[in-house]
N, C-alpha and C positions, 0 to 999 in steps of 0.2 A: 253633829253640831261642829261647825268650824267659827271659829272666834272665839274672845271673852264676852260679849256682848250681851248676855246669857245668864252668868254666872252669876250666882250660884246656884241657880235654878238645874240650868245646864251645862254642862262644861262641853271644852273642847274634845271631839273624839266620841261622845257619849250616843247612843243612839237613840231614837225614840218612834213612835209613829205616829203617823199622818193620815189621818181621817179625813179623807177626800170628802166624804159624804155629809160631814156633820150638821153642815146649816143648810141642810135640806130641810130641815126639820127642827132648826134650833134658832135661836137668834146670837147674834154678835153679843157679847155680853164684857163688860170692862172685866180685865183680870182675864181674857182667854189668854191665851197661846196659842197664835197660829203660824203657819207659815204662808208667807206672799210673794210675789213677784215684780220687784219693782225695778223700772228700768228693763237691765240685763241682767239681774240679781238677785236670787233667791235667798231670803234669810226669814229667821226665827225673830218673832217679836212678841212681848204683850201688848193687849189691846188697852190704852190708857184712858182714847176717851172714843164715844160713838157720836153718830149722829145728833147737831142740838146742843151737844155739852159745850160750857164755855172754860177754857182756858186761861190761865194765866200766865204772861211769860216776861222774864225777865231780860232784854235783849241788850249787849253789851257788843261794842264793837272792839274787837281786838288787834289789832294791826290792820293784816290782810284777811281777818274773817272773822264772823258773827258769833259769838258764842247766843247760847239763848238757853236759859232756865226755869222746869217750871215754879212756878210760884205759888206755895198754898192760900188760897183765897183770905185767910184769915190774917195774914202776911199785908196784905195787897195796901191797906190805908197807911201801916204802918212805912214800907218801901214809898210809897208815893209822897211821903214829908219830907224820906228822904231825899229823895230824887229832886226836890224843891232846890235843899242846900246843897247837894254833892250831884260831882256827872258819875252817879253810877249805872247810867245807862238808862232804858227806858220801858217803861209798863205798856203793854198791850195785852189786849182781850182778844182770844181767837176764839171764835165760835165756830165749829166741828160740822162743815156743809153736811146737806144730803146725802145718801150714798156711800159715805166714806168713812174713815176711824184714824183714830190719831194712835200711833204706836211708837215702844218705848223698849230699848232691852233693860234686863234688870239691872246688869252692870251701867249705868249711865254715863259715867266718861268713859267707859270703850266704846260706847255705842255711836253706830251711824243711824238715825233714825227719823222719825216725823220733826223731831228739832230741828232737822237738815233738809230733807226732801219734802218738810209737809203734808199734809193726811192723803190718805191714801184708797184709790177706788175700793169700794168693797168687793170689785169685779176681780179685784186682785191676791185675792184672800186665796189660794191653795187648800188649803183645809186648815181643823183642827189638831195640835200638837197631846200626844199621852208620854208619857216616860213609859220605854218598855219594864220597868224596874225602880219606881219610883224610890227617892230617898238614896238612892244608891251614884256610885261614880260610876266610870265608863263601863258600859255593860256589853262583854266580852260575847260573840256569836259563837257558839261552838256547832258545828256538824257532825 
């Protein structure tokens, strides 16, 4: 694992494996952990939302960039009276295309992730994440 993006799930340094195989036989399920390929980029994500789920997001322009938030649906009437009398930015619904999954690291402001780049092909999925040593901090190889 490289980053905070992770944490506390995973930390920096920690290792774990990668189940190349997994959804051979499994489906994408909210709450995985996989690793993907996006871009030029490989990193660890959870899986937030799959195909068909709908989103809430809270989109705020901040200087030079977008911040965006997700927003528990149960939130969403209450923000929207807000948004009536204050510019606190803007509600939108994302609905989660075909084919793809919307991911999230645990730590969410360290994270680069589908807030940023957008859901993501399922094609891109790598495989499924285990902790070699669950519960535990970085787990030391010995030979």
């Amino acid at each position: 694992v490289q980053g905070r993006s992770m944490t506390p799930t995973y930390r920096p340094g920690q290792l774990f494996l990668l189940d190349r195989h997994y959804y051979r036989d499994h489906p994408i399920r909210r709450g995985d952990v996989v690793v993907v390929r996006c871009d030029d980029h490989t990193m660890i994500k959870r899986v937030f939302g799959i195909a068909g789920d709908s989103i809430w997001l809270l989109v705020q322009p901040d200087g030079n960039k977008i911040e965006r938030y997700i927003i528990d649906p149960a939130m969403v009437p209450r923000l929207q009276r807000a948004s009536s009398r204050w510019d606190i930015g803007h509600l939108t619904r994302l609905k989660i295309p075909p084919g793809t999954i919307y991911l999230l690291g645990d730590c969410t402001e360290a994270s680069i992730d589908s807030r940023s780049f957008g859901a993501v092909p399922i094609s891109d999925i790598l495989g499924a994440v285990s902790p070699l040593r669950p519960g535990t901090g970085p787990v030391a190889v010995r030979g």
